[in-house]
PQR file with spaces between the fields and no chain letter, atoms N, CA, C, O and H, PARSE charges and radii, in Angstrom:
ATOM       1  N    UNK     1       2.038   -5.551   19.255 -0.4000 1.5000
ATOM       2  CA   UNK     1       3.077   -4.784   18.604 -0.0000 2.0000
ATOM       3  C    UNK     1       2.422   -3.739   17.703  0.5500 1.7000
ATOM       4  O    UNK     1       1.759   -4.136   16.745 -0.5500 1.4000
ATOM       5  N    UNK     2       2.574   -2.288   17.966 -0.4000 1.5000
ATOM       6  CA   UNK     2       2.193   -1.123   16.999 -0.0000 2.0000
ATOM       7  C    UNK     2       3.572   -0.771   15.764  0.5500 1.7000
ATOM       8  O    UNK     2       4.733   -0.637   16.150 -0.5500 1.4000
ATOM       9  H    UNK     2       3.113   -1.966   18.745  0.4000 1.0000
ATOM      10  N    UNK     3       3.304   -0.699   14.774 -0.4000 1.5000
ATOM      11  CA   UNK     3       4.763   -0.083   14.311 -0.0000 2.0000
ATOM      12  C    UNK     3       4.210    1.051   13.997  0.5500 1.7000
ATOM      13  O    UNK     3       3.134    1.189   13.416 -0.5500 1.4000
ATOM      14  H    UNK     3       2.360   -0.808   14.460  0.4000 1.0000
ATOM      15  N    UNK     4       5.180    2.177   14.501 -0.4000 1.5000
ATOM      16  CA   UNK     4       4.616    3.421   13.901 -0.0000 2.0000
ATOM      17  C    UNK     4       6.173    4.462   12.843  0.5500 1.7000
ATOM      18  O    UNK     4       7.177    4.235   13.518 -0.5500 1.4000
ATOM      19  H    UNK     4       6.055    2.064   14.972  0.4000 1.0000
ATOM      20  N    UNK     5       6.358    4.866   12.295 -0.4000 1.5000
ATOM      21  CA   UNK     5       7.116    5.332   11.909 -0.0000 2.0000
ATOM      22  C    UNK     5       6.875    6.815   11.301  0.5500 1.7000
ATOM      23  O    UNK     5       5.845    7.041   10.665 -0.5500 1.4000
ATOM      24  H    UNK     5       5.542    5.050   11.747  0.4000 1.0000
ATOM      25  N    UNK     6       7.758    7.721   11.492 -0.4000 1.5000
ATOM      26  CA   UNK     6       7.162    9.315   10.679 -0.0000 2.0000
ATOM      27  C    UNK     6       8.122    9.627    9.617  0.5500 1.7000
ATOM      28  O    UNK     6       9.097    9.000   10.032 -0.5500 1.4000
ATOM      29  H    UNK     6       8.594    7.537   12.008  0.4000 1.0000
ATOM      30  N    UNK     7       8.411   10.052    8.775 -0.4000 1.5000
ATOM      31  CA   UNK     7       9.305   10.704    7.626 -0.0000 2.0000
ATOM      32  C    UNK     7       8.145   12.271    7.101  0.5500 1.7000
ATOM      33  O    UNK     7       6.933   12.471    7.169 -0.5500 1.4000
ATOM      34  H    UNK     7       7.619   10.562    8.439  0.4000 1.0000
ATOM      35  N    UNK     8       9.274   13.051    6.623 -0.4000 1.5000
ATOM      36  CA   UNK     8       8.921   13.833    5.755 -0.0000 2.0000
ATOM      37  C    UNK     8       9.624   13.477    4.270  0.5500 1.7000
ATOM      38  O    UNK     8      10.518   12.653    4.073 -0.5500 1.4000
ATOM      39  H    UNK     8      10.259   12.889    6.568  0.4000 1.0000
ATOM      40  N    UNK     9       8.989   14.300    3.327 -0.4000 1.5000
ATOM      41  CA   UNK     9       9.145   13.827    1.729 -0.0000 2.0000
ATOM      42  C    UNK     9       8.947   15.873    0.986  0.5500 1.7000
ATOM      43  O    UNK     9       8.172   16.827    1.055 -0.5500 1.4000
ATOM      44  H    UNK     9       8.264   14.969    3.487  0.4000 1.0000
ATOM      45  N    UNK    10      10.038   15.538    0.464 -0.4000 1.5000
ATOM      46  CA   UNK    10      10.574   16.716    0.088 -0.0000 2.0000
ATOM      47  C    UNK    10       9.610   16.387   -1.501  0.5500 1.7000
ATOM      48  O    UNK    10      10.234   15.900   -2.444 -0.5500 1.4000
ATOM      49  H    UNK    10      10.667   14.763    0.408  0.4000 1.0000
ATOM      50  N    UNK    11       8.418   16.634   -1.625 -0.4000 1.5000
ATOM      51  CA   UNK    11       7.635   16.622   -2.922 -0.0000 2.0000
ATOM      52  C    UNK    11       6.260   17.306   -2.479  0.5500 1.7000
ATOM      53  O    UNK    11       5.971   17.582   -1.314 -0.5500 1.4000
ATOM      54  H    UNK    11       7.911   17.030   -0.859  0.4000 1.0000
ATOM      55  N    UNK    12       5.434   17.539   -3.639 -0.4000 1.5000
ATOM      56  CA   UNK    12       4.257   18.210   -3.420 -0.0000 2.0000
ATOM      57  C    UNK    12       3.637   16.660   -3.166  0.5500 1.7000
ATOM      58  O    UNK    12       4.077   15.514   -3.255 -0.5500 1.4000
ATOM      59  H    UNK    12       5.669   17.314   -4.584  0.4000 1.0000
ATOM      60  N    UNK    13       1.984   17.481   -2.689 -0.4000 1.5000
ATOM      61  CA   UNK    13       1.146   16.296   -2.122 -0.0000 2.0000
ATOM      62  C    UNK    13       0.760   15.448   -3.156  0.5500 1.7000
ATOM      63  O    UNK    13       0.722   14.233   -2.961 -0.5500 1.4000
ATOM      64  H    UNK    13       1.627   18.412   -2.617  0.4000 1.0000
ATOM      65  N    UNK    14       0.397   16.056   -4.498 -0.4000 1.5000
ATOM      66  CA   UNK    14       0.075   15.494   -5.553 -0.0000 2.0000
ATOM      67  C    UNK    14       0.792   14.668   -5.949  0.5500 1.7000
ATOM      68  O    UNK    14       0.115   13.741   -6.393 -0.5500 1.4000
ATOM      69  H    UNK    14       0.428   17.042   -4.657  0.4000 1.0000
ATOM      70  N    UNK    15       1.805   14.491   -6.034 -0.4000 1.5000
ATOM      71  CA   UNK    15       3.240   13.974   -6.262 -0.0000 2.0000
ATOM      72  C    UNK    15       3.242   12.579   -5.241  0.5500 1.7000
ATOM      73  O    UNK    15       3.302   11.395   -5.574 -0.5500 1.4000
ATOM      74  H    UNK    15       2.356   15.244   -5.673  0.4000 1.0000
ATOM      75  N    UNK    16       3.188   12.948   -4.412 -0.4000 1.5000
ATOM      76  CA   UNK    16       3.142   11.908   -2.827 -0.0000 2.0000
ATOM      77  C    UNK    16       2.083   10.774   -3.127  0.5500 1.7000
ATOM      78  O    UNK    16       2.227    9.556   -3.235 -0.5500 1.4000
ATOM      79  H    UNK    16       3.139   13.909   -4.141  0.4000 1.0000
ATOM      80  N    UNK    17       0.966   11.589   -3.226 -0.4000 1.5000
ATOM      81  CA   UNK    17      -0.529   11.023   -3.723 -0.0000 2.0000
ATOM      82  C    UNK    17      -0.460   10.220   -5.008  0.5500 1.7000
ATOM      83  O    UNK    17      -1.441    9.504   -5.206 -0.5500 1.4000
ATOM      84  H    UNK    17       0.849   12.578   -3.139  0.4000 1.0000
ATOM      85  N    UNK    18       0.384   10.197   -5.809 -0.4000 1.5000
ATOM      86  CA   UNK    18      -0.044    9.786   -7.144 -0.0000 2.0000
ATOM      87  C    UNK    18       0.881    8.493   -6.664  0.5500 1.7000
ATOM      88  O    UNK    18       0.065    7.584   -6.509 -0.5500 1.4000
ATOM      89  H    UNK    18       1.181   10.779   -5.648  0.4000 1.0000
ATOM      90  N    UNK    19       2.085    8.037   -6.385 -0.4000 1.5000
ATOM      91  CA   UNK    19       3.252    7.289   -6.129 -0.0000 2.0000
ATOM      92  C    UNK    19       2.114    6.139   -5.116  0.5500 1.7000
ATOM      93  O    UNK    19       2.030    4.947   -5.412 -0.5500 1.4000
ATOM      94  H    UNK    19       2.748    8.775   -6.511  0.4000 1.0000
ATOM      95  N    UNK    20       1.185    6.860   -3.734 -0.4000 1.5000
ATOM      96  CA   UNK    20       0.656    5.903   -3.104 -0.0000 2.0000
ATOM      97  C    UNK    20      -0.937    5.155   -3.697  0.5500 1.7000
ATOM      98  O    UNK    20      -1.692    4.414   -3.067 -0.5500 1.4000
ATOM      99  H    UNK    20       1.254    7.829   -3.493  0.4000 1.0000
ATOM     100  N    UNK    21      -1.071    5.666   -5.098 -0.4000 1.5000
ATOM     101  CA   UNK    21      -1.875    5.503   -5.672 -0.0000 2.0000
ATOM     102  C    UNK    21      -1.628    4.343   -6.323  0.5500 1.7000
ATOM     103  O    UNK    21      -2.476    3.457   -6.220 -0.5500 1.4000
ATOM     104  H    UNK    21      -0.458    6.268   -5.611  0.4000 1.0000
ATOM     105  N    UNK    22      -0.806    4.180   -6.870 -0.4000 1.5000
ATOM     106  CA   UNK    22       0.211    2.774   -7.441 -0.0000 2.0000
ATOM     107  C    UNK    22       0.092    1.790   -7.072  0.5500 1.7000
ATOM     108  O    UNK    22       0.664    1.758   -5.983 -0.5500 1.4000
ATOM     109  H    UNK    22      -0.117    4.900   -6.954  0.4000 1.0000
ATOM     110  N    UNK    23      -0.535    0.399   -7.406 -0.4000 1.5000
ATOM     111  CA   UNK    23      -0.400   -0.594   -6.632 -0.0000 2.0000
ATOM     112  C    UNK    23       0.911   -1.246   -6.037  0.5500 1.7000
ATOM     113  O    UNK    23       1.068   -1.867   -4.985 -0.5500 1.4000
ATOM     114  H    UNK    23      -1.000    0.425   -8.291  0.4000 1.0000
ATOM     115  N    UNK    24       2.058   -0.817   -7.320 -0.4000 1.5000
ATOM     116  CA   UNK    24       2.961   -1.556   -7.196 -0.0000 2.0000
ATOM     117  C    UNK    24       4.051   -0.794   -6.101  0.5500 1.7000
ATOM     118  O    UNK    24       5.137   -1.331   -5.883 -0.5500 1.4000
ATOM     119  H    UNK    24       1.931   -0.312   -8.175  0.4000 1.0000
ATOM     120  N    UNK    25       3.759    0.207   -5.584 -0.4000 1.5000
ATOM     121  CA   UNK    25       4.208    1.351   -4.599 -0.0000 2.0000
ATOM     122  C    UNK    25       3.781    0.245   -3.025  0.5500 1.7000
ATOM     123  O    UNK    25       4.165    0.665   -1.933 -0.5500 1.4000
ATOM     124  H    UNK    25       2.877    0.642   -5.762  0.4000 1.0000
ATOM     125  N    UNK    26       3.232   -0.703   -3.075 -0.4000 1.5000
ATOM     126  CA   UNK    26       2.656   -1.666   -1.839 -0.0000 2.0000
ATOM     127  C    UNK    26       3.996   -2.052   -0.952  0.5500 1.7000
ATOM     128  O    UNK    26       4.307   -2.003    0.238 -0.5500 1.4000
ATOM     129  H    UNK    26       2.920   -1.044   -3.962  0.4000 1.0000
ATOM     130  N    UNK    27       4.836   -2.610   -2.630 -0.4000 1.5000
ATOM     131  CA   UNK    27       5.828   -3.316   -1.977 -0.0000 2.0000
ATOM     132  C    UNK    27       6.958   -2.387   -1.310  0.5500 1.7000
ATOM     133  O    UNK    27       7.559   -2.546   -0.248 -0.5500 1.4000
ATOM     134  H    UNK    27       4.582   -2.649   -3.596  0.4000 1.0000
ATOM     135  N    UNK    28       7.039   -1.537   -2.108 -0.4000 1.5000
ATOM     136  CA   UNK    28       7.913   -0.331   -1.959 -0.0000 2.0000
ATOM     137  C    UNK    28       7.955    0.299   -0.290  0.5500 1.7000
ATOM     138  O    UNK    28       8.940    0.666    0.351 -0.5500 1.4000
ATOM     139  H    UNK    28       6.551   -1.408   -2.971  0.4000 1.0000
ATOM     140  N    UNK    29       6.750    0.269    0.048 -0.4000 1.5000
ATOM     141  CA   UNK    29       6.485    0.767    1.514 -0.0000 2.0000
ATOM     142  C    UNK    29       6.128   -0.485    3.064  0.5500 1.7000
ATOM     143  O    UNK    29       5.963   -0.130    4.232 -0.5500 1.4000
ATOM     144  H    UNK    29       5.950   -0.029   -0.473  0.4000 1.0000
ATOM     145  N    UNK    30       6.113   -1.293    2.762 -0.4000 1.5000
ATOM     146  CA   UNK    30       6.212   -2.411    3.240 -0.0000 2.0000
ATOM     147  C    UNK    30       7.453   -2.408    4.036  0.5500 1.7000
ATOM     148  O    UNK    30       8.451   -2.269    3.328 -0.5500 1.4000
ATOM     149  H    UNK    30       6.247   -1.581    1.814  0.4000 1.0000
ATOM     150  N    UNK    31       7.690   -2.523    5.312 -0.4000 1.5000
ATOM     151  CA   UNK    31       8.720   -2.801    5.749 -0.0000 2.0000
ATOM     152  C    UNK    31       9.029   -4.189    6.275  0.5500 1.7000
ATOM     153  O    UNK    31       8.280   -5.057    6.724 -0.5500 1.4000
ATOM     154  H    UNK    31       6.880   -2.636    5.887  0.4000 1.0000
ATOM     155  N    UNK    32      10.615   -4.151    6.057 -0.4000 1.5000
ATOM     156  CA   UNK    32      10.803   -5.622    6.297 -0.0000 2.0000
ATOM     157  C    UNK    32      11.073   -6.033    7.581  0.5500 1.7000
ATOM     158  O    UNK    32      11.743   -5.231    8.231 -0.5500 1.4000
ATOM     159  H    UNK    32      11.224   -3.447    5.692  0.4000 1.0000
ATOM     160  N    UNK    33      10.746   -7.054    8.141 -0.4000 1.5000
ATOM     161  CA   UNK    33      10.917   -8.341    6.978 -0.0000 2.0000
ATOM     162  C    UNK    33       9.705   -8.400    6.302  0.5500 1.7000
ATOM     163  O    UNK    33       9.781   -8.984    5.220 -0.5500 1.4000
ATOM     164  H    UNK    33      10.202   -7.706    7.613  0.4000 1.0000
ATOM     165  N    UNK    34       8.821   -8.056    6.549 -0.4000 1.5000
ATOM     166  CA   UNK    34       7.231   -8.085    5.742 -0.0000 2.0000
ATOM     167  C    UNK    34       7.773   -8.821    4.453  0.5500 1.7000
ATOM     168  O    UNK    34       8.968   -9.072    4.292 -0.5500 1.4000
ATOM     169  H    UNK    34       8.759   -7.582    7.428  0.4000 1.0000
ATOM     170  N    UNK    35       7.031   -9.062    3.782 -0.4000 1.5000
ATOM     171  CA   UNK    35       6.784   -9.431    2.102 -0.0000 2.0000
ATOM     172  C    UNK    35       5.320   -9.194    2.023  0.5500 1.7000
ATOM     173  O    UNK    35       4.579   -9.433    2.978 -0.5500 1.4000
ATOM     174  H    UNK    35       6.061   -8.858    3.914  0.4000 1.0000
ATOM     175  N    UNK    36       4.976   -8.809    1.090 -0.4000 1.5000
ATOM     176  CA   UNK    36       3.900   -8.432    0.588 -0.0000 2.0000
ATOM     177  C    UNK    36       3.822   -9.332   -0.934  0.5500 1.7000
ATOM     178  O    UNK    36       4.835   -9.637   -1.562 -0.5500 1.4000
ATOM     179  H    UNK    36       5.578   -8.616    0.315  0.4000 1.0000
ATOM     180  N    UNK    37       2.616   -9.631   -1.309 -0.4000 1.5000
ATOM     181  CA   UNK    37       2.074  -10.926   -2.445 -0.0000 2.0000
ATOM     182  C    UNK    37       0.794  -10.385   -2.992  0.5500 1.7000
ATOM     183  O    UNK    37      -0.282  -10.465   -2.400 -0.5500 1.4000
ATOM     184  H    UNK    37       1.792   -9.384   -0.799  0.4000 1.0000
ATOM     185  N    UNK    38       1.007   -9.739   -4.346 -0.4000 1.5000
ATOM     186  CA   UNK    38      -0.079   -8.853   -4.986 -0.0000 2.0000
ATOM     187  C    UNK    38      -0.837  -10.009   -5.626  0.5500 1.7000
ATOM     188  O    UNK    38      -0.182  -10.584   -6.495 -0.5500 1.4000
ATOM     189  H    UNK    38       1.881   -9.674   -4.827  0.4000 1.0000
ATOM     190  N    UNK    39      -1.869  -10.413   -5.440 -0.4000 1.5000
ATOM     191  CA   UNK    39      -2.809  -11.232   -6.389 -0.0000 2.0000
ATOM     192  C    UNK    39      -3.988  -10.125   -7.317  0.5500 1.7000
ATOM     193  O    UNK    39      -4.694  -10.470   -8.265 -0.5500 1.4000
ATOM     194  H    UNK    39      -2.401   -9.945   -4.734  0.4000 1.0000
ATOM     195  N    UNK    40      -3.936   -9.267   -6.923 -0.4000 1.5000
ATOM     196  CA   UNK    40      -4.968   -8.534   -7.559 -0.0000 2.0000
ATOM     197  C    UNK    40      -5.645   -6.805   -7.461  0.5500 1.7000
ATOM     198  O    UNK    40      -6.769   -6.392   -7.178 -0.5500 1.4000
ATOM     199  H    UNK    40      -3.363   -8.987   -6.153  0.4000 1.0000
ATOM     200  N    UNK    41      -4.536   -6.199   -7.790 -0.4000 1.5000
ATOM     201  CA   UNK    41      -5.111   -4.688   -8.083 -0.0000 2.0000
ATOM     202  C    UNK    41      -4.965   -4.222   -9.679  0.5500 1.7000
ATOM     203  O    UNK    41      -4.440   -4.788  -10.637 -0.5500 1.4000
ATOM     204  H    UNK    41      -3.623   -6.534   -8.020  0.4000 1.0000
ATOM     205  N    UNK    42      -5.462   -3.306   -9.586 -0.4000 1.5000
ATOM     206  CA   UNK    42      -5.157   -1.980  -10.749 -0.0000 2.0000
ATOM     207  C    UNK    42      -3.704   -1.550  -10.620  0.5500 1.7000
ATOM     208  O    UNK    42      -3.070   -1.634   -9.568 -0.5500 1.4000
ATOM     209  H    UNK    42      -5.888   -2.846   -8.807  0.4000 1.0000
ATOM     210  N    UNK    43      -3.171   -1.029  -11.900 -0.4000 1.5000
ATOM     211  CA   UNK    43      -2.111   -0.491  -11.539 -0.0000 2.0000
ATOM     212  C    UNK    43      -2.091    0.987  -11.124  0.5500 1.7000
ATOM     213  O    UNK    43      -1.013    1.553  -10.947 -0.5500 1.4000
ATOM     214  H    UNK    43      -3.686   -0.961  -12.754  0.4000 1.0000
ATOM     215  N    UNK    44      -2.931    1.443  -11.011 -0.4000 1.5000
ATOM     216  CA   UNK    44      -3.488    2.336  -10.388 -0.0000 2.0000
ATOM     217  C    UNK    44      -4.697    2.584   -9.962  0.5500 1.7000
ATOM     218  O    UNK    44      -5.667    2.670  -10.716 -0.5500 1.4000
ATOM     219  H    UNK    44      -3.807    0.982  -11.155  0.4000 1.0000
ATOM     220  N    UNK    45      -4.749    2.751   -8.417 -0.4000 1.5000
ATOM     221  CA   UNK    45      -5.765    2.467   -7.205 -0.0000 2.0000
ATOM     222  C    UNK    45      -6.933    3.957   -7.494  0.5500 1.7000
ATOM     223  O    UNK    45      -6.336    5.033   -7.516 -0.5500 1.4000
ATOM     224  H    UNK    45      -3.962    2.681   -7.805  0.4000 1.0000
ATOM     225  N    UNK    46      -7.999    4.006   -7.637 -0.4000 1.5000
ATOM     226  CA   UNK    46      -8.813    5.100   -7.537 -0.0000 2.0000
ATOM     227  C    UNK    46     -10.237    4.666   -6.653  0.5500 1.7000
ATOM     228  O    UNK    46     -10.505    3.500   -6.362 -0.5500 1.4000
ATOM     229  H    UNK    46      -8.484    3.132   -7.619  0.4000 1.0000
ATOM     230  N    UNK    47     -11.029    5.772   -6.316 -0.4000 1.5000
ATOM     231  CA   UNK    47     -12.049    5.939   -5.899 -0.0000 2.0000
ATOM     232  C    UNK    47     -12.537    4.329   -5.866  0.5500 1.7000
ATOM     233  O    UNK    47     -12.694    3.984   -7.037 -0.5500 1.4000
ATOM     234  H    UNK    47     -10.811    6.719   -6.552  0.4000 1.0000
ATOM     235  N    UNK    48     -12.811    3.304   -5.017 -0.4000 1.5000
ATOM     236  CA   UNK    48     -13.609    1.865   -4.791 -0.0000 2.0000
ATOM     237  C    UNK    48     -12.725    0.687   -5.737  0.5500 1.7000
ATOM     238  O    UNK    48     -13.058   -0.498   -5.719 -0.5500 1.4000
ATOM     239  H    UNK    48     -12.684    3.585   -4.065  0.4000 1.0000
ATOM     240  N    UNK    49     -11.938    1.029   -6.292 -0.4000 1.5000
ATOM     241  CA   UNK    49     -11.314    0.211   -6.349 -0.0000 2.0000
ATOM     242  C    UNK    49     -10.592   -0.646   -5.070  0.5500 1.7000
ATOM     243  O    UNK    49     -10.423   -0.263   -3.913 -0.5500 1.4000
ATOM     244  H    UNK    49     -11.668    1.991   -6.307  0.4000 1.0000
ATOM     245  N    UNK    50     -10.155   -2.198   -5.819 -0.4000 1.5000
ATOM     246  CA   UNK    50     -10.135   -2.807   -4.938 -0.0000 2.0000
ATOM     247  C    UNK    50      -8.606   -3.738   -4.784  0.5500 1.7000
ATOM     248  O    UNK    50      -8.530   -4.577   -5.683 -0.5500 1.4000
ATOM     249  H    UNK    50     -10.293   -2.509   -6.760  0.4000 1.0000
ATOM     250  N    UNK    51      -7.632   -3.744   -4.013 -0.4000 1.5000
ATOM     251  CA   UNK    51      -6.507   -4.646   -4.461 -0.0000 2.0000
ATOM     252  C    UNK    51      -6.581   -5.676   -2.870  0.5500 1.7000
ATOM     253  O    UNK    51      -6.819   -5.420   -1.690 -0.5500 1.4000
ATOM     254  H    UNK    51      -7.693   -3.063   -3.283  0.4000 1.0000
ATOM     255  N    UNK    52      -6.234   -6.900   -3.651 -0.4000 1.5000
ATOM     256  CA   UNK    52      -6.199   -8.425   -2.972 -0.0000 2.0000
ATOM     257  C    UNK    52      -5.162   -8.378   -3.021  0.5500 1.7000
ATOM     258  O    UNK    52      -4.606   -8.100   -4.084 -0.5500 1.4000
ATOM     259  H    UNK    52      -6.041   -7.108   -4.610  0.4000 1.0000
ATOM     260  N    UNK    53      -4.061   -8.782   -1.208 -0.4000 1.5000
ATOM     261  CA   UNK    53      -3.242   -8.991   -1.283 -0.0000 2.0000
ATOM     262  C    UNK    53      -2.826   -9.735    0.050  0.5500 1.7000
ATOM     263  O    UNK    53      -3.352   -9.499    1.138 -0.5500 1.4000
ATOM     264  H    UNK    53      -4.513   -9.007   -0.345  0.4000 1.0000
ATOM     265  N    UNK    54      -1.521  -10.937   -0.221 -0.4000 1.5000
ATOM     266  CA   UNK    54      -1.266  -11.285    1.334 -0.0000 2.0000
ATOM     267  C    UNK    54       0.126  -11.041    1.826  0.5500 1.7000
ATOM     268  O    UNK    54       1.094  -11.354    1.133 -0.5500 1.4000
ATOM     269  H    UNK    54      -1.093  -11.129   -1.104  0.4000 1.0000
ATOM     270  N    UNK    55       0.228  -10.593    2.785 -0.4000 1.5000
ATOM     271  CA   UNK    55       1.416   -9.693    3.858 -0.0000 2.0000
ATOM     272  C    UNK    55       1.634  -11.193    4.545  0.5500 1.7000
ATOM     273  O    UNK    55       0.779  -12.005    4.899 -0.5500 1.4000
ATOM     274  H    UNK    55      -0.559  -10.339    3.348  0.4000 1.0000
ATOM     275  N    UNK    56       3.119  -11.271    4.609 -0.4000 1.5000
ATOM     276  CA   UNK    56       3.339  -12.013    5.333 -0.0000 2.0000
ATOM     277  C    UNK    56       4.176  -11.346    6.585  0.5500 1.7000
ATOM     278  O    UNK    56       5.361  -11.074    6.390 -0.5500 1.4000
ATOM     279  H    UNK    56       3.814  -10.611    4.321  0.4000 1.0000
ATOM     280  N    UNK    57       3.672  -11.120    7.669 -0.4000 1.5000
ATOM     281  CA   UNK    57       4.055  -10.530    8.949 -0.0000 2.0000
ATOM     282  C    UNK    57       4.812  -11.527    9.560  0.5500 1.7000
ATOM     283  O    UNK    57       5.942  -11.115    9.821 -0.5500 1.4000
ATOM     284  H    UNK    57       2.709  -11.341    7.827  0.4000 1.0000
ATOM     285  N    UNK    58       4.581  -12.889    9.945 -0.4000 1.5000
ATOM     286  CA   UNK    58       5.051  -13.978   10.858 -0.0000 2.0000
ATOM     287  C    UNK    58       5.181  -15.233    9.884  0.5500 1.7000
ATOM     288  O    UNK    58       5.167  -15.360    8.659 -0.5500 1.4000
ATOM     289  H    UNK    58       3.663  -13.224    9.733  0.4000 1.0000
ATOM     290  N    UNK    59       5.312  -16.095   10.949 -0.4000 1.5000
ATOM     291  CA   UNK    59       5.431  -17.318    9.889 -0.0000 2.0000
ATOM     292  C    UNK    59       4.369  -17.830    8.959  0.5500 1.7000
ATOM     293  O    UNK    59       4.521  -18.629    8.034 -0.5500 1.4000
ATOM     294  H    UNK    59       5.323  -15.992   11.944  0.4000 1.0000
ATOM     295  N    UNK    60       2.904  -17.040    9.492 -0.4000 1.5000
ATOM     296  CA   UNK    60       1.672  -17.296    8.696 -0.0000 2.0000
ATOM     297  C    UNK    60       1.022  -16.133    8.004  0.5500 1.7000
ATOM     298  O    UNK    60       0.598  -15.138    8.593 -0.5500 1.4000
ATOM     299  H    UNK    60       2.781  -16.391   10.243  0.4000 1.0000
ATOM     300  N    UNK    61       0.980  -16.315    6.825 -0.4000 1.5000
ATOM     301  CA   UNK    61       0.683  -14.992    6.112 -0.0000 2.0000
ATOM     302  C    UNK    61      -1.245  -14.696    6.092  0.5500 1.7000
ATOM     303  O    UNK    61      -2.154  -15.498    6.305 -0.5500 1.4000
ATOM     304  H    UNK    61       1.324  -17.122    6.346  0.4000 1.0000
ATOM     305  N    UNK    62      -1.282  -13.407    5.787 -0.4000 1.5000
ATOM     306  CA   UNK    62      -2.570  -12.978    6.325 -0.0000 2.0000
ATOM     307  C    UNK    62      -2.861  -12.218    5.040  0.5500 1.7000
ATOM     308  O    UNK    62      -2.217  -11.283    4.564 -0.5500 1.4000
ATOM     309  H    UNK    62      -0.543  -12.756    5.613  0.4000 1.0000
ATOM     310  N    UNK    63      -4.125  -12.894    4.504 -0.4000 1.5000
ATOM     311  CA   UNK    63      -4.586  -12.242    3.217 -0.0000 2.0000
ATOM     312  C    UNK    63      -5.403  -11.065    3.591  0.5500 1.7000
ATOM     313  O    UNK    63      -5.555  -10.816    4.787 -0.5500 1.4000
ATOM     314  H    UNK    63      -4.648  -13.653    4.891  0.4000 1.0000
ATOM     315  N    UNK    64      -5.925  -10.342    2.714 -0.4000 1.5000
ATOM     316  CA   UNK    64      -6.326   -8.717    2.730 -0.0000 2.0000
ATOM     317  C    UNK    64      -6.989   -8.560    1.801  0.5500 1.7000
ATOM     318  O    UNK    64      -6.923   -9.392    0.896 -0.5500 1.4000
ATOM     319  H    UNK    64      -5.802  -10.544    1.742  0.4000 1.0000
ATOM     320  N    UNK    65      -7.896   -7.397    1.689 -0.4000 1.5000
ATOM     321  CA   UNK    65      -8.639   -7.373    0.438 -0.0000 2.0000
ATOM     322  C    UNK    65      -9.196   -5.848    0.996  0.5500 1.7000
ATOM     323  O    UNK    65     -10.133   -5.708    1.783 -0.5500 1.4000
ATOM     324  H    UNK    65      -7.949   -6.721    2.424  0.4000 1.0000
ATOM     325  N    UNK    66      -8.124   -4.384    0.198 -0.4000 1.5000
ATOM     326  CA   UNK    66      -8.557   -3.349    0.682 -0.0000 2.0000
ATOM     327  C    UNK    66      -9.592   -2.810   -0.712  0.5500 1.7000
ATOM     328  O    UNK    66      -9.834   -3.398   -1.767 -0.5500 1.4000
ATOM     329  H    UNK    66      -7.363   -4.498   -0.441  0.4000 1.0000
ATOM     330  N    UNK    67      -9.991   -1.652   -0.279 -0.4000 1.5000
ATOM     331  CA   UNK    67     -10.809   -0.860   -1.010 -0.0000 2.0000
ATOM     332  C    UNK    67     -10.741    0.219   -0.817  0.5500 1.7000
ATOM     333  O    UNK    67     -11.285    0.614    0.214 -0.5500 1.4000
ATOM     334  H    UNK    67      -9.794   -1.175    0.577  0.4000 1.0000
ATOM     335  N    UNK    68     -10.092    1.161   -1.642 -0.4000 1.5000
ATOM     336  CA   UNK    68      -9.609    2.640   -1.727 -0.0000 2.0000
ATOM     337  C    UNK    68     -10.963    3.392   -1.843  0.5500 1.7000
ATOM     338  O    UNK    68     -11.670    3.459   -2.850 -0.5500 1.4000
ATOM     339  H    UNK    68      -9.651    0.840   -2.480  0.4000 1.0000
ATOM     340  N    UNK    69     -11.188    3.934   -0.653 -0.4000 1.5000
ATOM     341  CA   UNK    69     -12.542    5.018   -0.662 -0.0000 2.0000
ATOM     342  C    UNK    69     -12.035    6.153   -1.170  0.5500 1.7000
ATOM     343  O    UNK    69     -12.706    6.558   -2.119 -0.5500 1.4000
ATOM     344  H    UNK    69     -10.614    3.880    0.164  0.4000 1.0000
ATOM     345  N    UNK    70     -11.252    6.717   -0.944 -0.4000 1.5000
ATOM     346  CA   UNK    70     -10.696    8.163   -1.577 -0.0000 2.0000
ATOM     347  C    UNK    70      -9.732    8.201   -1.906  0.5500 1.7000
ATOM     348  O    UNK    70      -9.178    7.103   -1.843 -0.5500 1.4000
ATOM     349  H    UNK    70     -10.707    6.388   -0.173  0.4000 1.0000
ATOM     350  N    UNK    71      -8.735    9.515   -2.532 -0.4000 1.5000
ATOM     351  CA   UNK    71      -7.600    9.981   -2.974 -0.0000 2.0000
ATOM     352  C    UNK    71      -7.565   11.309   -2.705  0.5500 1.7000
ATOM     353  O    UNK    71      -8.278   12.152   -3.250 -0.5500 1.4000
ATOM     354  H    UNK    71      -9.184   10.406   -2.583  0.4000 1.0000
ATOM     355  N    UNK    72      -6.718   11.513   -1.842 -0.4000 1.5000
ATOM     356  CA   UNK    72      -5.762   12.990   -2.042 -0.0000 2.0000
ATOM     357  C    UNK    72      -5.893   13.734   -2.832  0.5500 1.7000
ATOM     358  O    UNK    72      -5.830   13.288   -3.977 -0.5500 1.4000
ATOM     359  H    UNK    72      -6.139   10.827   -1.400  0.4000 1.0000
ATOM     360  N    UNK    73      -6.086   14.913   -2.701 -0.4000 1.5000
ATOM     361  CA   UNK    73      -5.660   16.017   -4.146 -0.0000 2.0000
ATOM     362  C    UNK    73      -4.789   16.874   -4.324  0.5500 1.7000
ATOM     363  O    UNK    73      -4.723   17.473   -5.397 -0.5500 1.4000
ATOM     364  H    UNK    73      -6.137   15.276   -1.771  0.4000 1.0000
């Protein structure tokens, strides 16, 4: 299963960029039924920072542990 989805967003990029910078913006974009389970970011994601988190996709949830190499400008 791929999910792919497209939208446009009536805001500048900076604007766009700063909102997906947010840890707490995770849950926000998550589609359901997903749930998403923050154990551990910044409240704002920059350059190697790192947020721990587990998505529950199916009946067995799948932990994660990303690391933001870059940001938008």
């Amino acid at each position: 299963m791929k999910f792919q989805h497209r939208f446009s967003v009536r805001a500048p990029l900076a604007r766009v960029a700063e909102f997906h910078a947010r840890s707490a913006s995770m849950a926000a974009i998550t589609p359901p039924p997903m749930v998403v389970r923050m154990h551990r970011a910044p409240e704002h994601m920059g350059s190697g920072d790192e947020m721990d988190f587990t998505l529950w996709a199916d009946p067995l949830p799948q932990q994660a542990q990303v690391v933001e190499a870059h940001r938008c400008a």
